[in-house]
C-alpha positions as CSV (number, residue, x, y, z in Angstrom):
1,X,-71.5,160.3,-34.0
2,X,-70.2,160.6,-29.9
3,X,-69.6,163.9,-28.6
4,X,-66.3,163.6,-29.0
5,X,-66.5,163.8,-33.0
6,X,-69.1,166.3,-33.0
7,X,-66.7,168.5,-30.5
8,X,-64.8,171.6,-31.2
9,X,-62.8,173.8,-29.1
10,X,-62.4,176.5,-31.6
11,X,-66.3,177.1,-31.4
12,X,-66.2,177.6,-27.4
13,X,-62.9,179.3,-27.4
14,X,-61.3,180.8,-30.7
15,X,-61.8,183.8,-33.4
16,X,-59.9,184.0,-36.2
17,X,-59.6,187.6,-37.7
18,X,-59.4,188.1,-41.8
19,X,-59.5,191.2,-43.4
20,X,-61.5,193.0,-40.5
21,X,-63.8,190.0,-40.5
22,X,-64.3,187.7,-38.3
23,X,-65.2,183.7,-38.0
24,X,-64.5,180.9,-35.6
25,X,-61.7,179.4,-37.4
26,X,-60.0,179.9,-41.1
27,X,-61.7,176.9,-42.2
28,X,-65.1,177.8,-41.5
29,X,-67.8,178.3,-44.2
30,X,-70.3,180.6,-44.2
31,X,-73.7,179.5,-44.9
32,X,-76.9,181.2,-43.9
33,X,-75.6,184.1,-41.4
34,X,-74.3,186.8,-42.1
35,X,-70.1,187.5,-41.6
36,X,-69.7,190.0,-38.3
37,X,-67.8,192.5,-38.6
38,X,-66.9,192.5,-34.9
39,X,-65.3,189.9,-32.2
40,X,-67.9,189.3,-29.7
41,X,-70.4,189.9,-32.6
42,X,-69.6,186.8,-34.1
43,X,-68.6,185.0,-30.6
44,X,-71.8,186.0,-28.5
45,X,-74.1,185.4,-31.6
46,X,-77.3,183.2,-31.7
47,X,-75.9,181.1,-34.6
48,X,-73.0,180.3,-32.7
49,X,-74.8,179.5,-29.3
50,X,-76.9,177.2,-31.6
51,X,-73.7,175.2,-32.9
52,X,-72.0,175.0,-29.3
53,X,-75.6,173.8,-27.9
54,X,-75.0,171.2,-31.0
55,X,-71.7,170.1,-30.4
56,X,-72.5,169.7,-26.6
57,X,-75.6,167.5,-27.4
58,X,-73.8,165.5,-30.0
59,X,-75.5,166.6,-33.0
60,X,-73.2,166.1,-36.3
61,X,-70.9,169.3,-36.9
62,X,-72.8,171.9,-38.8
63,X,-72.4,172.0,-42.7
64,X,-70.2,175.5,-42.0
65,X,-67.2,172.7,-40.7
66,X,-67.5,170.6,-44.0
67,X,-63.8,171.1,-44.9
68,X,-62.9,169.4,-41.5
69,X,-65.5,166.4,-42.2
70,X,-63.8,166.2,-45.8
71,X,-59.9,165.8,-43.7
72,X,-61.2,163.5,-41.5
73,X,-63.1,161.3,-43.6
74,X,-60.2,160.8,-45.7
75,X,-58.0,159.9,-42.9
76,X,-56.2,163.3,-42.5
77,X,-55.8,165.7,-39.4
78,X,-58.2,168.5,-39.3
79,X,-58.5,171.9,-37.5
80,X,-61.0,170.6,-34.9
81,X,-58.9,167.4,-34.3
82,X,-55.8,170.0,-33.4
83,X,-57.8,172.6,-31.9
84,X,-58.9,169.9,-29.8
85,X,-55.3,168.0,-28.8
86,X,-54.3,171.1,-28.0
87,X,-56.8,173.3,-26.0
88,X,-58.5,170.5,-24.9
89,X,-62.2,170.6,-23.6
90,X,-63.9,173.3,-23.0
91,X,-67.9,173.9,-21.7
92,X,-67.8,177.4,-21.7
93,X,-67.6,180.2,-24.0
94,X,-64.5,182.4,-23.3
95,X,-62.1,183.5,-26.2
96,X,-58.8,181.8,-25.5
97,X,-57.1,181.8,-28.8
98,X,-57.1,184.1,-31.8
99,X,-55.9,183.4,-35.5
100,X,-54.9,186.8,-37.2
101,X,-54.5,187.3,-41.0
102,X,-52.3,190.0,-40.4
103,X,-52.7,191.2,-44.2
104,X,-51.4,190.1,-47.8
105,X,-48.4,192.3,-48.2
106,X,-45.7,189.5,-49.5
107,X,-43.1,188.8,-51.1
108,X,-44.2,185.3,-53.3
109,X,-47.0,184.9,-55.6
110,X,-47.4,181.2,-54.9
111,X,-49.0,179.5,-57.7
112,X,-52.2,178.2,-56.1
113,X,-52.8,181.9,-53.7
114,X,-53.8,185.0,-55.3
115,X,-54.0,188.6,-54.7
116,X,-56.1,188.2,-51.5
117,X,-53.1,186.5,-49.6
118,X,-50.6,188.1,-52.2
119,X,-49.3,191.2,-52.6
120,X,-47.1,190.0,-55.3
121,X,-50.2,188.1,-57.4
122,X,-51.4,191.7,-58.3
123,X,-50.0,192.0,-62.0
124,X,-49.9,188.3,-62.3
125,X,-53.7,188.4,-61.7
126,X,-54.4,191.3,-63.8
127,X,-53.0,189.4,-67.2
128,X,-54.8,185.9,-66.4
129,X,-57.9,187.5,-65.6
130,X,-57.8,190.4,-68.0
131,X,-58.8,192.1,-64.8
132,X,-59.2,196.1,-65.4
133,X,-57.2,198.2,-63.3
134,X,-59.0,198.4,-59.8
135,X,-60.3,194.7,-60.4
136,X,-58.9,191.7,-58.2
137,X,-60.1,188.2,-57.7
138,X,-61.3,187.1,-54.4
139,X,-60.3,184.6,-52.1
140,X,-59.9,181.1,-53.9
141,X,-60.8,183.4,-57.6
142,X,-64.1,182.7,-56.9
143,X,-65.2,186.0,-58.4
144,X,-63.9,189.7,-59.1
145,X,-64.1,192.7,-56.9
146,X,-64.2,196.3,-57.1
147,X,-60.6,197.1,-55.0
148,X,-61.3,200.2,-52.7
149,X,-58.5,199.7,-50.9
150,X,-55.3,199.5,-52.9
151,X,-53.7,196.6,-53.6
152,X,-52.0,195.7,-49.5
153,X,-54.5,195.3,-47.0
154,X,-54.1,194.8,-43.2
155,X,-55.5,194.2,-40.0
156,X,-56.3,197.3,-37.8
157,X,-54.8,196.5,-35.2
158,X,-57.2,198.3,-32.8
159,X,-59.7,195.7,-33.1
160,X,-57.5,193.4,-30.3
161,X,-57.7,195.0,-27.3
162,X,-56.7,194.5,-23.6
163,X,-60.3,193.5,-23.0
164,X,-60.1,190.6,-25.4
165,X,-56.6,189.8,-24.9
166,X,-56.0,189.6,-21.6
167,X,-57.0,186.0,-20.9
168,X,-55.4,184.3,-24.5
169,X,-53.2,181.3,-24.2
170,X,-52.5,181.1,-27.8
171,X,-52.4,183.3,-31.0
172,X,-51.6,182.2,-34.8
173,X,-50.5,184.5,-37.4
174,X,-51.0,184.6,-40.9
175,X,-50.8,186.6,-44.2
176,X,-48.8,187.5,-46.6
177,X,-45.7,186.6,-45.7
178,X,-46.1,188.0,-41.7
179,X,-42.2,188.5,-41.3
180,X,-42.3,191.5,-43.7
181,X,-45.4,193.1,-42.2
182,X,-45.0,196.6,-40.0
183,X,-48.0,195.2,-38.2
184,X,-46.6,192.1,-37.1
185,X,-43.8,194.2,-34.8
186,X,-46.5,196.2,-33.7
187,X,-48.6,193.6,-32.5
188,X,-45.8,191.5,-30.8
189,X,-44.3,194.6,-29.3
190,X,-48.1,195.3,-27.9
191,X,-48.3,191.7,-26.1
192,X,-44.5,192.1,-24.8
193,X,-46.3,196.0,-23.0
194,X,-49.2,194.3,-22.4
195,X,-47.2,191.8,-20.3
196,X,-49.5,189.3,-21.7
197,X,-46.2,187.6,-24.2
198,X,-45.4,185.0,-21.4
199,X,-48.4,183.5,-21.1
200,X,-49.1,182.6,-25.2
201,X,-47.9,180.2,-27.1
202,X,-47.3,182.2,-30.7
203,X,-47.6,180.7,-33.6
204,X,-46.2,181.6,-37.1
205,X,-47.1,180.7,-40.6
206,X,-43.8,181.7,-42.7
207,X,-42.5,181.1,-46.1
208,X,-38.7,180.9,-44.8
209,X,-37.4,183.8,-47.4
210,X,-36.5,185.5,-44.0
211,X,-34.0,185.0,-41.5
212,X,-35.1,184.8,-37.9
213,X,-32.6,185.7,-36.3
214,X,-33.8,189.5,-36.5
215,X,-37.1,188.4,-34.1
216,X,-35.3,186.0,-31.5
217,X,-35.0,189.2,-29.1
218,X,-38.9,189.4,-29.3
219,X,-39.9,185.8,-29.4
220,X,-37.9,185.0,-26.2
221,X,-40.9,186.9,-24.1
222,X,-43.2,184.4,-25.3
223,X,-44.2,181.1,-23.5
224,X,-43.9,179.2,-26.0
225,X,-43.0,180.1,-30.3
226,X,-44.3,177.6,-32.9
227,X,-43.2,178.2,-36.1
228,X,-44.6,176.3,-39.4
229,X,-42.5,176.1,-42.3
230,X,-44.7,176.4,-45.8
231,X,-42.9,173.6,-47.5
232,X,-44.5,172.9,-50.9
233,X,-41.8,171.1,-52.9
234,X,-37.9,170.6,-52.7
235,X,-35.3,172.2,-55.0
236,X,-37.2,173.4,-58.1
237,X,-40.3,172.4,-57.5
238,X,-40.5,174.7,-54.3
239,X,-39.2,177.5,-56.6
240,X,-42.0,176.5,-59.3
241,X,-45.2,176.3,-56.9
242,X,-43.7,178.8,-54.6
243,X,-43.3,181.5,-57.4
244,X,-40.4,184.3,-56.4
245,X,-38.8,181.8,-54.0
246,X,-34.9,180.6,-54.4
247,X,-34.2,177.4,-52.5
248,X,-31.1,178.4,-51.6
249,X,-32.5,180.8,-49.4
250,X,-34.8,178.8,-48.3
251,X,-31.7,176.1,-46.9
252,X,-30.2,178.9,-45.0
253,X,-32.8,180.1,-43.3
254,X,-34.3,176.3,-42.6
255,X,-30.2,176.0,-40.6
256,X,-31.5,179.2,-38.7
257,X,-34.6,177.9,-37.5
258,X,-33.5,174.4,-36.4
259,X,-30.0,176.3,-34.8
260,X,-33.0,178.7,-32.7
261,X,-34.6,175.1,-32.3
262,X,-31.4,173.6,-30.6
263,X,-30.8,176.9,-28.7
264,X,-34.1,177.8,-27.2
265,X,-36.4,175.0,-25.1
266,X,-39.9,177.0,-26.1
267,X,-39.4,176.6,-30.0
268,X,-41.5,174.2,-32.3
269,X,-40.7,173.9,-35.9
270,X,-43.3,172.0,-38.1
271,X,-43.9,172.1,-41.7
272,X,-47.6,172.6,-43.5
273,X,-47.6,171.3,-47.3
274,X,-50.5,172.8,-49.4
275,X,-51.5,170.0,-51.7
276,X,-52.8,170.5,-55.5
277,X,-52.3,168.9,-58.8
278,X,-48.9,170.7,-59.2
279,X,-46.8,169.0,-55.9
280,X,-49.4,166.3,-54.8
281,X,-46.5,163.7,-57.3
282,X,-43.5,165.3,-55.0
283,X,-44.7,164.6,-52.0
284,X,-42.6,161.9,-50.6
285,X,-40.1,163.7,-51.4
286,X,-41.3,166.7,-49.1
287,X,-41.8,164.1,-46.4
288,X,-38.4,162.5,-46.7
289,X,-36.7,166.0,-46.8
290,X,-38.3,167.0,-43.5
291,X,-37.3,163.9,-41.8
292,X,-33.9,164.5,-43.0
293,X,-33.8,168.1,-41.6
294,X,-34.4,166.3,-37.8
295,X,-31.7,164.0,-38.5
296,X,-29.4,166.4,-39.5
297,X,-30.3,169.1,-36.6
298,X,-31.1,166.6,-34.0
299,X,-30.2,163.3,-35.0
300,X,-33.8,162.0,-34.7
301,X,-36.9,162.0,-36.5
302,X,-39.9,164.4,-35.7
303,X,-42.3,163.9,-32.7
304,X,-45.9,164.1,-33.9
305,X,-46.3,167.9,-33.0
306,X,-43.2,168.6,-35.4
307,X,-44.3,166.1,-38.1
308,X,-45.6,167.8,-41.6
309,X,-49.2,169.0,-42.2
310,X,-50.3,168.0,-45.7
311,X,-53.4,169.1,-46.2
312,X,-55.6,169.1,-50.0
313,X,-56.5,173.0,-51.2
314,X,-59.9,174.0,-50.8
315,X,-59.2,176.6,-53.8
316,X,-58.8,177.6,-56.4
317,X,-60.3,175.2,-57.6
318,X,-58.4,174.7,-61.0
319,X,-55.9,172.9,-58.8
320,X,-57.9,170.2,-57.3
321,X,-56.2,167.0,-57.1
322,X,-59.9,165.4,-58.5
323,X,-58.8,166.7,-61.8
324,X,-56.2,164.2,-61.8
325,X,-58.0,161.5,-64.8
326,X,-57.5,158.0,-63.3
327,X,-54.9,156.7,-65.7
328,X,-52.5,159.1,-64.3
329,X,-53.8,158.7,-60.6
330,X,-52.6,155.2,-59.9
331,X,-48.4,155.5,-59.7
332,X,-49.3,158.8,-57.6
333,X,-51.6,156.7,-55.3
334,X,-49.2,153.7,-54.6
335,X,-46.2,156.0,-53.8
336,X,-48.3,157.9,-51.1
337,X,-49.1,154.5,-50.0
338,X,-46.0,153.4,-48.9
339,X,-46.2,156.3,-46.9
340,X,-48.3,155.9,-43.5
341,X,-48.5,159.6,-43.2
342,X,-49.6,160.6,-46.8
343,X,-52.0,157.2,-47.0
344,X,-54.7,160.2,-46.2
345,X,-53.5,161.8,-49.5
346,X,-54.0,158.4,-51.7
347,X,-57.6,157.9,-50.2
348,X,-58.9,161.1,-51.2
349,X,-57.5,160.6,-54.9
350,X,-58.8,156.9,-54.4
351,X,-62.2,158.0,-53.2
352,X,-63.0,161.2,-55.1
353,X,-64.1,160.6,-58.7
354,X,-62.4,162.2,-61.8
355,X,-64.0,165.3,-63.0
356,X,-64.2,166.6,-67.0
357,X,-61.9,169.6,-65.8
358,X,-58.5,168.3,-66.4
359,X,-58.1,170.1,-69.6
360,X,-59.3,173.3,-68.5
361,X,-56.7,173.0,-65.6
362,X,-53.9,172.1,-67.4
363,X,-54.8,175.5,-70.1
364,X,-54.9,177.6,-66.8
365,X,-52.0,177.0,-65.5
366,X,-50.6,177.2,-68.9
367,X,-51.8,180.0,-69.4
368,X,-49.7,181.4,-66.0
369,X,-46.8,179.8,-67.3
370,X,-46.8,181.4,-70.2
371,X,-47.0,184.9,-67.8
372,X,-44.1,183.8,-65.6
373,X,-42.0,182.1,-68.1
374,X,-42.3,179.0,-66.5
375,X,-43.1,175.6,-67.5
376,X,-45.3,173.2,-65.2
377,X,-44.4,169.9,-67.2
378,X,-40.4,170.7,-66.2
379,X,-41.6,169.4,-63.0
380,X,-44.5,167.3,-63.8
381,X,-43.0,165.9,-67.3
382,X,-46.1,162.6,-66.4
383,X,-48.7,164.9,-67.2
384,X,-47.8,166.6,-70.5
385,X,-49.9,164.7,-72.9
């Protein structure tokens, strides 16, 4: 392994905020230390000197960046490889980009999120789970928890102060759905006084049920606004795996963003596509609709900053695409193929064996159908047996 694989910028240079806890980077698993509950706790630790003294000398990346090793192995694009391309290299340790889970308050109940991320997931969550009231699931439904808190959570926004913001290039927001949140104005409206806006490059996670065109005032004091479309599916296969959504909407406001594209020079738009056993069949189809968005709005095809994201879930893990039983894998597998950009896709379904858990998967989600009135096989009629 050369320094350059074993690099990451996000360990010299970046914090990403959940929930009032705090990690290098939203893909990062915790293993033997303990989460901080501060910035520069976490930042100016000993673990974390230990994995930038790592990364400097070469070493392999630390088991906490296994999600990352699982992208790249595969072929795919990973969170070091973009932390990387676009913050570059960097020896020292100085904060200069933050990722902010601004809260969970939202407006979809996405099938593969949950009440941590969702707002919306509460009831739903309560019936699959036969949760008792003050019960949710964790993050991923990896277990349930005693809620203290009441059912929306956010950030407190006092934890980013002038002292840690002064110097950042580049801040990515997440949630919930962040163009519904009262903190999100708050925290813009706090760079803009700060006088801090026109030197960062903002990014936005959003799930286009909102037009922009009520934040283009704001976002025109930043350097530079990159905004990712969560594109999971097209026509009703969106509105199945993105649970409360109408595409409809979703059209509008996708002719907003690429008419703020065409109007302002400091926009990016991109698309991320969240990939589980319920899309991972659609996606050329996701692919070929975002190409055709360009060459509607711009008459070309996306550069590679503007290309999709498609990246496999890390949870819950009912939705794995190694569920998938190999007799059903293979017409999946050669129609990523013929795609260069979803090849990374076919090689993890060619490469990770089939588990006994299909069953189980399919009576889950089933089970949530049955909640939502919904029907999983109406868009995935290959897999009803």
């Amino acid at each position: 392994m050369t320094k350059h694989d074993s690099y990451c910028n996000a360990a010299f240079a970046h914090s990403y905020i959940d929930n009032n806890k705090f990690t290098p980077c939203c893909w990062w698993q915790i293993q033997d230390h303990k989460p901080a509950t501060n910035i520069k706790q976490m930042f100016n630790s000993d673990y974390m000197k230990t994995v930038r003294k790592g990364m400097m000398d070469g070493d392999p990346l630390p088991a906490n960046c296994q999600t990352c090793k699982d992208h790249e192995d595969s072929g795919g694009k990973s969170h070091r490889m973009l932390h990387n391309e676009k913050f570059g290299f960097q020896a020292e340790a100085e904060i200069k980009s933050l990722e902010i889970n601004l809260g969970n308050l939202c407006n979809l109940a996405c099938v593969m999120c949950g009440s941590y991320n969702s707002s919306k997931w509460y009831e739903d969550e309560q019936a699959l789970y036969n949760l008792k009231k003050g019960e949710l699931i964790s993050k991923f439904n990896e277990r349930v928890l005693h809620n203290t808190g009441g059912i929306e959570k956010q950030i407190d926004l006092n934890t980013l102060s002038w002292d840690l913001l002064k110097n950042v290039k580049g801040i990515k927001l997440a949630g919930g759905e962040i163009l519904m949140m009262p903190q999100h104005i708050k925290l813009i409206k706090k760079l803009i006084e700060y006088d801090i806006a026109k030197n960062i490059d903002i990014m936005y996670i959003v799930n286009v049920m909102h037009n922009p065109n009520k934040f283009k005032k704001y976002w025109a004091k930043f350097k530079r606004v990159h905004i990712v479309v969560s594109l999971d599916g097209v026509g009703n296969v969106a509105e199945y795996v993105r649970y409360h959504s109408k595409w409809k909407t979703i059209e509008q406001n996708l002719r907003r963003y690429f008419n703020l594209f065409k109007e302002n020079d400091n926009y990016v738009l991109s698309s991320n596509t969240t990939v589980s056993l319920l899309n991972v069949a659609h996606l050329v189809d996701v692919y070929n609709y975002w190409n055709f968005l360009y060459v509607k709005h711009l008459g070309r095809l996306p550069h590679a900053e503007e290309q999709g994201m498609y990246r496999v879930i890390t949870g819950p893990e009912n939705l794995h695409i190694k569920h998938i039983p190999d007799h059903l894998r293979k017409p999946i597998i050669n129609e990523l193929e013929s795609v260069q950009h979803l090849q990374h896709i076919a090689h993890r379904l060619l490469a990770e064996t089939a588990t006994n858990k299909w069953k189980s998967s399919l009576n889950w989600i089933e089970k949530l159908d049955k909640i939502r009135g919904n029907n999983f096989y109406d868009i995935n009629p290959q897999f009803k047996s």
